[in-house]
C-alpha positions in Angstrom: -11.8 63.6 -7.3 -12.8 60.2 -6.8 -15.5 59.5 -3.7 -13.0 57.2 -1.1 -14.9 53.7 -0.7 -14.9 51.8 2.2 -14.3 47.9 2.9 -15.6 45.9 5.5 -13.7 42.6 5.8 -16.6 40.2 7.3 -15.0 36.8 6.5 -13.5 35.5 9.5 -15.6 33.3 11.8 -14.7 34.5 14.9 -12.8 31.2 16.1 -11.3 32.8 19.2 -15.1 34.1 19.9 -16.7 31.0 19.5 -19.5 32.7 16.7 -20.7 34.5 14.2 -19.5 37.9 16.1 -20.1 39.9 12.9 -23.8 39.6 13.3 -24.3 39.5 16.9 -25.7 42.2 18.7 -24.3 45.0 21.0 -26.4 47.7 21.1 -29.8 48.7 22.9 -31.6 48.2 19.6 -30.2 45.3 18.5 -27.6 47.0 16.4 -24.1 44.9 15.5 -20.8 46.8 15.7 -21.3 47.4 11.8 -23.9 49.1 12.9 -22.4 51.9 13.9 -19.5 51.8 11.8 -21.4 52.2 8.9 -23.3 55.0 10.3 -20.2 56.9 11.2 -18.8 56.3 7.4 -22.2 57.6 6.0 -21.3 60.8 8.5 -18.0 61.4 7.3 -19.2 61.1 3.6 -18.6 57.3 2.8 -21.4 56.7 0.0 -20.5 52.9 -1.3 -19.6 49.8 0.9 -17.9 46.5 -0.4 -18.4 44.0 2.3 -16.2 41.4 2.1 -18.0 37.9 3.4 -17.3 33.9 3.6 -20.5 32.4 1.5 -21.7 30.0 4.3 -23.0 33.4 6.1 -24.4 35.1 3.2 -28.2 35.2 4.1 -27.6 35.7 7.7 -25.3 38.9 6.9 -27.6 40.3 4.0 -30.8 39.9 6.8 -28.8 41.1 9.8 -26.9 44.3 8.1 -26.8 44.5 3.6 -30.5 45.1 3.3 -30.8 47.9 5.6 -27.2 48.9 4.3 -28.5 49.0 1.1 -31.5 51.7 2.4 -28.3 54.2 2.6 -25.3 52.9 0.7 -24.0 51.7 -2.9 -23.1 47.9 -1.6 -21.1 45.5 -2.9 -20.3 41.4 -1.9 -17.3 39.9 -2.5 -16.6 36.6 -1.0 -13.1 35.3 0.6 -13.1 31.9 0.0 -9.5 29.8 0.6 -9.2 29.6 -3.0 -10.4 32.8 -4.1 -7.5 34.6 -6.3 -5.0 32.2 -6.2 -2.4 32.1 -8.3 -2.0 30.0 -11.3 -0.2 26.5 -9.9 -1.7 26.8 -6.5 -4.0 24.9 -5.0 -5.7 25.1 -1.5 -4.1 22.4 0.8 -6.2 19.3 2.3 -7.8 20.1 5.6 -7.5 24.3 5.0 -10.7 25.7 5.8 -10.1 29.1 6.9 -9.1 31.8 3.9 -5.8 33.4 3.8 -6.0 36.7 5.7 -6.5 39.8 5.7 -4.4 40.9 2.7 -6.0 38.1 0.6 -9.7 39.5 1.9 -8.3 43.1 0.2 -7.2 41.5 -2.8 -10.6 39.7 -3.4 -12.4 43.1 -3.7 -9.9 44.5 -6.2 -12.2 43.7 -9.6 -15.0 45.9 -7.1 -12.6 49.0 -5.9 -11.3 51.4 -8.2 -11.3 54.0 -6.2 -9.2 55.2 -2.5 -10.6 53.3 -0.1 -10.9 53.2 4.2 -10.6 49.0 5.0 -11.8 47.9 8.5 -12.9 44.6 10.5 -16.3 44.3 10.6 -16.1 43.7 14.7 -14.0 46.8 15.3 -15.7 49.9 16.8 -13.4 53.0 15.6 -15.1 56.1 16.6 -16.5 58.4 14.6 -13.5 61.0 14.7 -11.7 58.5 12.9 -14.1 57.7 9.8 -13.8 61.5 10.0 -10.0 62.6 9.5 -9.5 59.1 7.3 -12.5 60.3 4.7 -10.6 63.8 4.6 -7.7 62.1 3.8 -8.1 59.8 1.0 -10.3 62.5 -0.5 -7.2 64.2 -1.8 -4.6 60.9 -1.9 -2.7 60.7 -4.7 0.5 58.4 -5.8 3.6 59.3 -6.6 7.1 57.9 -7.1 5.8 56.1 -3.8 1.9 55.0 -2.8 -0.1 57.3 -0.7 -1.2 55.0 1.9 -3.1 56.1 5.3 -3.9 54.7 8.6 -5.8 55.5 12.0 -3.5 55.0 14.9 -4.7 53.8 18.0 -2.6 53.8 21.9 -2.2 50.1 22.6 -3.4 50.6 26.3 -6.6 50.8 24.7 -7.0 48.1 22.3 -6.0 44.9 24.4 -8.8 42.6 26.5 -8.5 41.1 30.4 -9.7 37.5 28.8 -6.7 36.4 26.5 -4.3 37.7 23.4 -4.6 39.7 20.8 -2.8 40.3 17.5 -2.4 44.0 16.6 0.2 46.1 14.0 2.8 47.8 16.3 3.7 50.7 14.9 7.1 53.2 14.7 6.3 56.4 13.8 8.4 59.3 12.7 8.1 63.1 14.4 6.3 63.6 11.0 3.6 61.8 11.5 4.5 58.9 9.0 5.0 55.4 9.6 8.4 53.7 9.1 7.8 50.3 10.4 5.0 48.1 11.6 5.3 44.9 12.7 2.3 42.1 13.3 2.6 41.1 17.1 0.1 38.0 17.2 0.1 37.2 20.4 0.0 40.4 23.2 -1.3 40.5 26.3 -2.6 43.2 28.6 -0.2 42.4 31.6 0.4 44.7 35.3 3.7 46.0 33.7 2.1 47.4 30.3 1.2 45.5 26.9 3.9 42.8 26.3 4.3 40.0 23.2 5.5 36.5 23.3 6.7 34.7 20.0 7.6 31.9 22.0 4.0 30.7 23.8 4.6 32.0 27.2 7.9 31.7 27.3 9.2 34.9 27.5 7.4 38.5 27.1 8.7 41.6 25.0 7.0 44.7 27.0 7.0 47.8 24.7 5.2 51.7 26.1 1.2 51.9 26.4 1.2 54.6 24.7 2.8 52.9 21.3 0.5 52.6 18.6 -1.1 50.0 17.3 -2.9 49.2 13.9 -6.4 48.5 14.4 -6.5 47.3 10.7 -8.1 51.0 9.9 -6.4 51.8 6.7 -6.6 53.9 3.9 -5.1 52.5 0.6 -5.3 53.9 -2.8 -6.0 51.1 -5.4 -2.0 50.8 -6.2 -2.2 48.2 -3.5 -3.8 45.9 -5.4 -1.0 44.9 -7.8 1.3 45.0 -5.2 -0.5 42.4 -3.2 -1.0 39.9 -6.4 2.5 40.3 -7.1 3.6 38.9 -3.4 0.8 37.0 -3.0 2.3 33.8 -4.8 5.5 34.5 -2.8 3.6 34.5 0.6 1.6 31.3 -0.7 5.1 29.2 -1.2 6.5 30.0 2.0 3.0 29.2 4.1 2.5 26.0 2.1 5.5 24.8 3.4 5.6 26.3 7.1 1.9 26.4 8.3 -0.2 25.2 5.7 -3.4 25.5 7.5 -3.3 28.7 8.9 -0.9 30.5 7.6 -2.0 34.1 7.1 -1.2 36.9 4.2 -2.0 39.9 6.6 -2.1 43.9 5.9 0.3 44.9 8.6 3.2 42.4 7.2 2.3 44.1 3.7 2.5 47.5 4.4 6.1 47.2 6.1 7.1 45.5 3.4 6.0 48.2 1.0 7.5 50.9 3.6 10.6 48.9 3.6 11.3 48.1 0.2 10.1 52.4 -0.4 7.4 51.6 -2.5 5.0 53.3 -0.2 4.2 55.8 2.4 1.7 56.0 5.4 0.2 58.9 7.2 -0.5 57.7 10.5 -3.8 59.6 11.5 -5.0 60.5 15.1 -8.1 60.1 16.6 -8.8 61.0 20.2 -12.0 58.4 20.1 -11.2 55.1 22.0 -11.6 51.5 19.6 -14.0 48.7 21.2 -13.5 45.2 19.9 -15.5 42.0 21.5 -12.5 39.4 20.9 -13.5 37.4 23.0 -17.1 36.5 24.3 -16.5 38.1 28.1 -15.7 41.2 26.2 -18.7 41.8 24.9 -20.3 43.5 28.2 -17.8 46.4 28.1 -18.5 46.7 24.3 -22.1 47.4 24.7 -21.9 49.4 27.7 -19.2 51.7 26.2 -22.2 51.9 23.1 -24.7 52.7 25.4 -23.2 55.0 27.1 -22.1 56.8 24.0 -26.1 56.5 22.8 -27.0 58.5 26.5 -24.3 60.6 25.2 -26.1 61.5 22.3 -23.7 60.4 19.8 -26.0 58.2 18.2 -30.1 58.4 18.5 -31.6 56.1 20.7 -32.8 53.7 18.0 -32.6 51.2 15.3 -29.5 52.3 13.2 -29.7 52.7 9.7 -33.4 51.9 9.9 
């Protein structure tokens, strides 16, 4: 049995935050969300990290989080940069700064994974429960005729923010606990009615239950994913060249449906009674460090410096 890896995908600037919300601190110690994310992987038996990290913060990151990482964990950098793994006859287009998702940040790491692996956002607080039953699971994944995917499941009442939109996987899931579809919503808002999307700017809403769930991008892949990913990734690249150029996006949601759709993979969808936190936007990040404080009182972490 292989030990499961986990993946931090640190490259995104936080545009809708307005900063670097990776490194910036929630907790009564000056902890980061990684913070604790790391110390509920090292809990659940995570021993190696690859953090995955745009270059222009590399210093910062190693000062803030890798070197006291690094006191606890085998770690690993790989840096998502816009032309990072692309495809022979590609180029990255004038004026594209950002890099090309979250499905091109998984495919970076794939020379530094070679083993089942958890991926998360590095601003995502998951709980520890769910570190927990994802661990347990990829400890005994194995592929078959189909890949042995995994995912933590979250109720989308719980994952949306008062202060603007959010993007999330909305999942269908079968009575057996596996996933059959999941679409990326990009724009849903918490609304008096329930969560509702728009894919027209306002125009008109789509309300689907509260208690639907969501993908949190918590996902356990095995490293089959990899070669799936570089064979669709020049396919992705031609159409976004020619529709949205400078932000189009290769994201992990879009890619597992189209694995569970074409039946080249299945997904456990995992529960987790613990409730995800997530500062999206600046005026969330007040509920985010209460919610860690309160769970510090509550003795689920000791009151000081994490991974220290």
């Amino acid at each position: 049995m292989q030990k499961p890896a986990l993946v931090v995908m640190a490259a995104g600037m936080g545009s809708r935050y307005g900063g670097l919300k990776q490194i910036d601190p929630v907790g009564r110690h000056g902890e980061i969300i990684m913070d604790y994310s790391l110390y509920d992987a090292l809990e659940a038996g995570f021993e190696k990290v690859v953090f995955i990290i745009n270059r222009k913060i590399e210093q910062d990151f190693y000062d803030v989080i890798g070197r006291r990482a690094e006191k606890h964990l085998e770690v690993r950098y790989v840096f998502q940069q816009p032309d990072a793994m692309l495809p022979a006859g590609f180029s990255v287009p004038e004026g594209r700064v950002k890099p090309w998702g979250t499905a091109h940040a998984l495919l970076c790491c794939k020379n530094d994974v070679n083993e089942p692996f958890a991926a998360i956002n590095a601003d995502d607080y998951y709980g520890k429960r769910a570190f927990s039953v994802l661990y347990d699971y990829l400890k005994n994944a194995k592929d078959g005729s189909k890949a042995d995917f995994s995912m933590v499941g979250y109720l989308a009442k719980n994952t949306l923010t008062e202060h603007g939109s959010v993007a999330r996987g909305v999942c269908e899931v079968d009575n057996n606990g596996e996933l059959v579809d999941i679409v990326e919503r990009l724009k849903i808002f918490k609304t008096p009615e329930g969560p509702a999307y728009t894919e027209d700017d306002g125009q008109t809403f789509v309300h689907f239950p509260e208690d639907n769930l969501v993908s949190m991008n918590f996902f356990g892949f095995t490293p089959s994913l990899f070669p799936a990913l570089e064979a669709r990734f020049p396919e992705f690249l031609t159409e976004a060249l020619e529709k949205n150029p400078l932000k189009g996006e290769f994201l992990i949601p879009q890619e597992v449906g189209r694995l569970l759709q074409a039946g080249r993979a299945s997904v456990r969808v995992l529960s987790s009674p613990d409730r995800w936190y997530g500062v999206t936007y600046r005026e969330d990040k007040p509920e985010v460090m209460q919610a860690l404080n309160d769970l510090t009182d509550a003795g689920a972490y000791p009151d000081k410096k994490l991974l220290d």
